[in-house]
C-alpha positions, 0 to 999 in steps of 0.5 A: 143035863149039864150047862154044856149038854152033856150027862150030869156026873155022880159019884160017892165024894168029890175028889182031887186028882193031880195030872201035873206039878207032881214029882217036879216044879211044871206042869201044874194041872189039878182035876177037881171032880163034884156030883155036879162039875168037873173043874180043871185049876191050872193047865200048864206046859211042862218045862225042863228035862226031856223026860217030863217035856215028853208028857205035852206030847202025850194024850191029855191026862182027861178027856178035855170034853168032859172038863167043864171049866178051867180055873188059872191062879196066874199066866205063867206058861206052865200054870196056862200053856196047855190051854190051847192043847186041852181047846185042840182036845175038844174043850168048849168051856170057859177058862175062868181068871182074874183080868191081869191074868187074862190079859198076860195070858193072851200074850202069853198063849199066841207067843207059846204058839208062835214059837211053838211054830217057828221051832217046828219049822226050823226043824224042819229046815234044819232036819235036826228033828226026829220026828218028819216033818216036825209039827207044833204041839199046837197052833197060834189057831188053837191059842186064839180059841183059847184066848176066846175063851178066858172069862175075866173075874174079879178078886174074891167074886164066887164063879159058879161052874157046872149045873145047880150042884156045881162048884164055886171058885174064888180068887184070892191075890197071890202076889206073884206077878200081876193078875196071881191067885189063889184059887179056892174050890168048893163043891159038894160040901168040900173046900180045896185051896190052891196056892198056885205060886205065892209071891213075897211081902217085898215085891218090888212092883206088886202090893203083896197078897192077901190072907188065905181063906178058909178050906179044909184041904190045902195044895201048895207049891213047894218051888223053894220049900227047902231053903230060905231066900237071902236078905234082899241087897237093896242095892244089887251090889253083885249085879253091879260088879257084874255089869261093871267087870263086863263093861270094862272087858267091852262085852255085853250083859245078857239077861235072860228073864221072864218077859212077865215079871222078871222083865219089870224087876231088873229094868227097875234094878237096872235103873236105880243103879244107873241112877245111883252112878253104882254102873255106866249109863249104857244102851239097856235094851229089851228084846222081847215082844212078849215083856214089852207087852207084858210092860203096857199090861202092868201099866194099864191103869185097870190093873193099878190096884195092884202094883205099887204106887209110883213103881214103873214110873222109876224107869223113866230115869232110864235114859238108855232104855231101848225096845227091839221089836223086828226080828233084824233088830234082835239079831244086830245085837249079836254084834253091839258094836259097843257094850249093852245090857240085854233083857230077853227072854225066857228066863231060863233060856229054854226058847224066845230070842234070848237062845240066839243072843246065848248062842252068839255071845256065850263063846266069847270071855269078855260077855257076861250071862246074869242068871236072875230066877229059879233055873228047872232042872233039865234047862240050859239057865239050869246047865250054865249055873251048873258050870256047863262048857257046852250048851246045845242048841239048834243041833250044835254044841256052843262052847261057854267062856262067858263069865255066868253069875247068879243073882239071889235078889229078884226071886218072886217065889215065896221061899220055906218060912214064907209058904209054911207063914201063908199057912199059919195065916189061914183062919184055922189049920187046914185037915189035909195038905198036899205039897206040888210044884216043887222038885222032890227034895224042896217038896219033901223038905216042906211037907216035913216043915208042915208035918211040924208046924200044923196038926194035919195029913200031909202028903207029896203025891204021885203023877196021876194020884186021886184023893177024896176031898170030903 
């Protein structure tokens, strides 16, 4: 029997099955299968067009008892935001992760749960739901049983999962944001390695992310596998001209951006630029429950090992830093009264409070909208960087006549050169690589770089596709 009473599985080969992150850039759920374990690595929602947002709604792509663990390379919500989904399902087993990555995902987990229950509310009071009444994906109950459930772990320690015959899981640091892994699976005899999302060598807060090990098959991410990124402007000049354009007008910046991360990098660019006189000294404030949570996260010294040395001190110089932390407060902002900078979140303005500052602030031409991250297809960030005159939200269209820049500096996604050097970076070429999480033409581009580069199989492959690992 195995660890959860349940009947050991055999089969002829252990095998890899892709139940997400497959033909778009969310949703990353992998399904590793051994003689002795059955191991879930990432358990993400899926974000963007309607089309692929629908799938969180469907049946789980496994039945989620039989799972007997669940490995996270990071706490984003599409790599853990099904977590409280799959525990709803019947899931009893432990969700493995390194300790920054379980603190963020607790977070991260409730606010997906919170928000998830305030929009069904007010759908239902609004009545613009199809669906009666309109009902959460899941519960702020289901994401603490989730939470309960993570099992911190550290860098480079083997967690055995399933019986005697079960798999080992390694966490490798990834970079990307705190807590980021790569996840190396080996069962039956057979090694995978996960990329989850590998994050760059010049990270503004992070150390940057150790050597690949050894395995014989490879899944990485492919978010921007068909571009290079552009030289970093240490001084953010767009961003500056920007703010400063807005200011004059008397309009507000606002800042969508991921309350993990995104949030820390902008305020440190935000900071220096005040310090530097490059823009005015003006209220910054953030508006994010989850980010300023997420900020203590990042400065707690048990996580010091991989942020930079002195980083986050920088914000100290920000003298007109300010925290909105009740809903009243958030909504004021709508009407500043005198100009302001403000964070919130979600970077891609798909919920959170941002939404309302967008709805409030996007009719007006004196405001500015500073896109800084990956845009999904299928989002509003995605629609305002495509030049979109209107923006629907809460059931009604909102005009756009606030100027909207993209930035190209705050990026923590490795691009094209830099997924194909974390390759070469292996102790010898993988036999086998499959290339997910990416829309199709960064994944095609990427499988063709590796087909060029290394002497190996490469593949993109379909939503639910099972491949042998032996």
């Amino acid at each position: 029997m195995s660890s959860h009473g349940r009947p050991e599985r055999h089969g002829p080969a252990p095998a890899l099955t892709f139940l997400g992150a497959a033909g778009t850039v969310t949703g990353s759920k992998f399904l590793v299968e051994g003689e002795g374990a059955r191991l879930m690595v990432d358990c993400g929602l899926y974000q963007g067009e309607r089309r692929w947002r629908s799938l969180n709604w469907e049946p789980p792509p496994v039945d989620p008892a039989s799972v007997d663990a669940v490995a996270l390379t990071h706490a984003h919500l599409d790599h853990c935001g099904y977590l409280p989904a799959l525990v709803r399902g019947g899931f009893d087993g432990p969700v493995h992760a390194t300790s920054g990555t379980a603190a963020l995902a607790a977070v991260i987990l409730r606010d997906s749960a919170h928000l998830q229950e305030e929009e069904a509310e007010g759908a239902r009071r609004g009545g613009w739901s199809r669906h009666d009444p309109p009902l959460p994906l899941y519960t702020v109950g289901d994401a603490d049983v989730a939470v309960a459930a993570l099992r911190p772990v550290g860098d480079d320690a083997a967690v055995r999962v399933g019986g005697s015959n079960g798999s080992t899981v390694t966490f490798v640091p990834a970079g990307h944001i705190l807590g980021s892994s790569s996840v190396l699976v080996e069962v039956d005899g057979a090694s995978v390695l996960f990329s989850g999302d590998l994050g760059r060598p010049d990270h503004p807060v992070l150390l940057p992310r150790a050597r690949p090990p050894a395995a014989r098959t490879v899944v990485v991410e492919s978010t921007y596998g068909d571009r290079a990124h552009p030289e970093v402007d240490p001084e953010h000049h767009v961003m500056a001209d920007a703010i400063r354009r807005t200011i004059r007008r008397g309009g507000s910046v606002v800042v969508p951006a991921f309350a993990v991360d995104r949030t820390e990098i902008v305020l440190l660019a935000i900071a220096d630029l005040v310090a530097s006189g490059a823009i005015p000294d003006v209220p910054v404030w953030v508006d994010s429950p989850m980010a300023l949570a997420a900020l203590e996260i990042y400065r707690d010294p048990t996580h010091a090992a991989e942020v930079r040395p002195g980083a986050l001190d920088r914000l100290r110089r920000l003298s007109g830093l300010r925290t909105a932390h009740s809903a009243e407060e958030s909504i004021r902002l709508n009407t500043p009264g005198t100009p302001c900078i403000i964070v919130s979140a979600s970077g891609m303005a798909t919920g959170g409070r941002v939404v309302h500052h967008l709805r409030h602030l996007l009719p007006q031409a004196r405001n500015t909208v500073l896109l800084t991250g990956y845009q999904a297809i299928g989002t509003r960030g995605r629609d305002l960087q495509a030049g979109a005159r209107e923006l629907k939200m809460a059931g009604r269209y909102v005009p756009v006549r606030a100027e909207v820049v993209t930035l190209d500096d705050f990026s923590v996604h490795a691009d094209a050169d830099e997924l194909l050097t974390w390759i070469g970076e292996m102790p010898h070429p993988p036999e086998s690589v499959h290339v997910v999480h990416g829309e199709p033409a960064a994944a095609r581009a990427l499988a063709d770089g590796i087909r060029e580069r290394f002497d190996c199989a490469v593949s993109v492959p379909r939503l639910g596709e099972r491949v042998l690992l032996d």
